[in-house]
N, C-alpha and C positions, 0 to 999 in steps of 0.2 A: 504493500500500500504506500504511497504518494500520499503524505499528509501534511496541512499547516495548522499553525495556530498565531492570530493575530498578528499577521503579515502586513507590514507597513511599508511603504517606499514613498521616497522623496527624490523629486529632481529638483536639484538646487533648492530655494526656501519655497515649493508648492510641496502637499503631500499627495498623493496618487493614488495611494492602494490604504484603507483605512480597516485595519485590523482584520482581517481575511482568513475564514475559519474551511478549510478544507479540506476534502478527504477524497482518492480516486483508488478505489480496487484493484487490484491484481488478478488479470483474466476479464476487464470490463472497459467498455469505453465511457470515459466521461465530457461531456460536454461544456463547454463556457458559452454561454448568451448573451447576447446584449447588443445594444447600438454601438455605432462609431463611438469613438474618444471615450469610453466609460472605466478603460484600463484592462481590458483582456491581455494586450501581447505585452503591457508591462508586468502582471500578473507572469506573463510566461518570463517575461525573462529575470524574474525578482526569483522563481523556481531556478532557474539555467544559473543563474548567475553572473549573465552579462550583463546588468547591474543592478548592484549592491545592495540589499534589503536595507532597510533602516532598522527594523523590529521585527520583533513574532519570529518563530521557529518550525525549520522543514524537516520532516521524517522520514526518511525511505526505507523501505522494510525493517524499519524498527530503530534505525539510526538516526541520532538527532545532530541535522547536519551542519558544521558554521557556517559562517558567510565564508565562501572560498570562491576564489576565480571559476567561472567557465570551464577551460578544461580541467580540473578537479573534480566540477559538479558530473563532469560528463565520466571520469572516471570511474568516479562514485553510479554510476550507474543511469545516470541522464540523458535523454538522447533529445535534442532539437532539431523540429523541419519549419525552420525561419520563415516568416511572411517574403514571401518574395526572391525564395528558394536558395537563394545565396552559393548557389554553384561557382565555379572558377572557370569563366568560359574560354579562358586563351589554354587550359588544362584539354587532354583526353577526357572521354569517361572512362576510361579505367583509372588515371592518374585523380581523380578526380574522387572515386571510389576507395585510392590506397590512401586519403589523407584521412579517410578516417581511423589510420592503423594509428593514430597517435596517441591514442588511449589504450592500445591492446597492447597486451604483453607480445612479444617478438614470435613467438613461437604459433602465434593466432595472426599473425599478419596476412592472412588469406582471404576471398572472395568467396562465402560461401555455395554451395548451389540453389542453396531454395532463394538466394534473391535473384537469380536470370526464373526460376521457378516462380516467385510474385511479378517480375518485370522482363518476358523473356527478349524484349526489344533490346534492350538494355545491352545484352550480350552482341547484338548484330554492331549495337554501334561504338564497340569498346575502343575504337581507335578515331571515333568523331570528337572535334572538341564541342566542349559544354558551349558552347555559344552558339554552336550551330544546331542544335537540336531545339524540336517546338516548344513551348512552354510548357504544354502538360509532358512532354518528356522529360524535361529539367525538372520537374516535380514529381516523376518518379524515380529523377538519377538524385535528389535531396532525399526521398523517402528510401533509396537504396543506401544512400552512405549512411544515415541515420542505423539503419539494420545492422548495418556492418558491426557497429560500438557492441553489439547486444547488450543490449539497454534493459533495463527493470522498470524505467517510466520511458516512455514517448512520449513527445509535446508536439503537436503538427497547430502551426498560425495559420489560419485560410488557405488549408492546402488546396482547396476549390477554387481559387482566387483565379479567371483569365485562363481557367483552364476547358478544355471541348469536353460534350459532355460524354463520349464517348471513355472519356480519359478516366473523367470525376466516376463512373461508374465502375472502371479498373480500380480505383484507389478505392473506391467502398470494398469491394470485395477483399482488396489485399487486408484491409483494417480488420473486418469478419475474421477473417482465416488467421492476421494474428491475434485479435481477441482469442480465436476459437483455442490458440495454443497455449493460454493460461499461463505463462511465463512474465507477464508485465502488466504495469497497468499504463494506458492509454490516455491521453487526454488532449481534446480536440477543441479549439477555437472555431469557429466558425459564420458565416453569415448566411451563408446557403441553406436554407431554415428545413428545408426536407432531406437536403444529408445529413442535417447531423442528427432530426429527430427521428430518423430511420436508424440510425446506427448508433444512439443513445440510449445507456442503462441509466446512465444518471444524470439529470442538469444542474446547472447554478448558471444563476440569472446575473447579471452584475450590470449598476448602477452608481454612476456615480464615483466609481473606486470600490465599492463597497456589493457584498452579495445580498441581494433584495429578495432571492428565493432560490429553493433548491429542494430536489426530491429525484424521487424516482421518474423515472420516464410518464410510466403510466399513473401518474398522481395527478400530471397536469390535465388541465382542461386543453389541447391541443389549439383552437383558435383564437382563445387570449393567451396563452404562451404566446402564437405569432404575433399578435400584435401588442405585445410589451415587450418584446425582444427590436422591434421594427420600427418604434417608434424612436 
């Protein structure tokens, strides 16, 4: 489990994230809701640790974790798929794939096969660089290097974002299939309001910096969820 308590972040003298009580399962996907600017992907990165909490304390399967840099957090078992996929386009995709050996130990410095197995495109284009592939490609060559870490929490920021939906439908199923393998827990931002309520055990709603509601999937009344998350 992926858990907070009273999660605070400030940029400069504004505060952001106002005491942030949460909790995402292992084996489950959880959802983040809400409008623009309400503090979702700082949220994610107060978890990642590409910056700095102020307050409040992160748990990952039972470790209570300090405030450490980014690659740390990712050591420690964190995996992030950035808003806006942050691939290295003048890289391969393979070269592209091995930077995420920098958390493994040497001996794990390998590609495994079940990610050409979630992305078998992937494999065809090992010797393209990251900048010439489509966008929903670059978003599953992010969601491939993220695998790579083996990770105990994933974080994906609108991986729907600009993507075909041909694409966003590949990435639903990949999400499934790693839910289905109970090894992590998942937790997804989003604004695509029927990906993520299709593919959500759990929501929180966030307002303001702050979570305004949270439950199970099936707690909500599904068309006012949509429209307090859209507003």
């Amino acid at each position: 489990m992926l858990e907070t308590t009273g999660l605070t972040l400030h940029y400069g003298g504004s505060q952001i994230l106002h005491g942030i009580d949460f909790a995402a399962k292992t084996g489950e996907i959880t959802c983040i809701l809400g409008p623009n600017g309400v503090g979702k992907t700082s949220f994610l990165k107060a978890l990642a640790g590409t910056h700095p909490r102020s307050g409040g304390q992160i748990v990952l399967n039972g470790e209570s974790l300090p405030p450490v840099r980014a690659q740390d957090m990712a050591r420690r078992g964190l995996a992030v798929v950035p808003q806006g996929r942050m691939i290295f386009p003048l890289l391969s995709v393979r070269e592209n794939l091995h930077t995420a050996f920098a958390v493994l130990p040497k001996a794990e410095h390998r590609i495994p096969d079940e990610i050409f197995g979630y992305f078998p495109i992937l494999r065809d284009f090992l010797h393209r660089r990251g900048g010439d592939l489509s966008g929903g490609q670059q978003q599953q060559l992010a969601i491939a290097r993220a695998l790579i870490m083996r990770p105990r929490a994933l974080l994906l920021d609108e991986p729907t974002e600009g993507i075909q939906p041909n694409i966003i439908q590949e990435i639903g199923e990949v999400l499934k299939a790693l839910k289905a393998r109970g090894d992590m827990a998942i937790v997804l931002v989003e604004q695509f309001f029927e990906f993520a309520y299709q593919l959500a055990d759990q929501i929180y709603v966030m307002r303001r910096g702050a979570v305004s509601a949270s439950g199970r999937t099936g707690e909500f009344d599904k068309a006012a969820l949509r429209a307090a998350v859209s507003v």
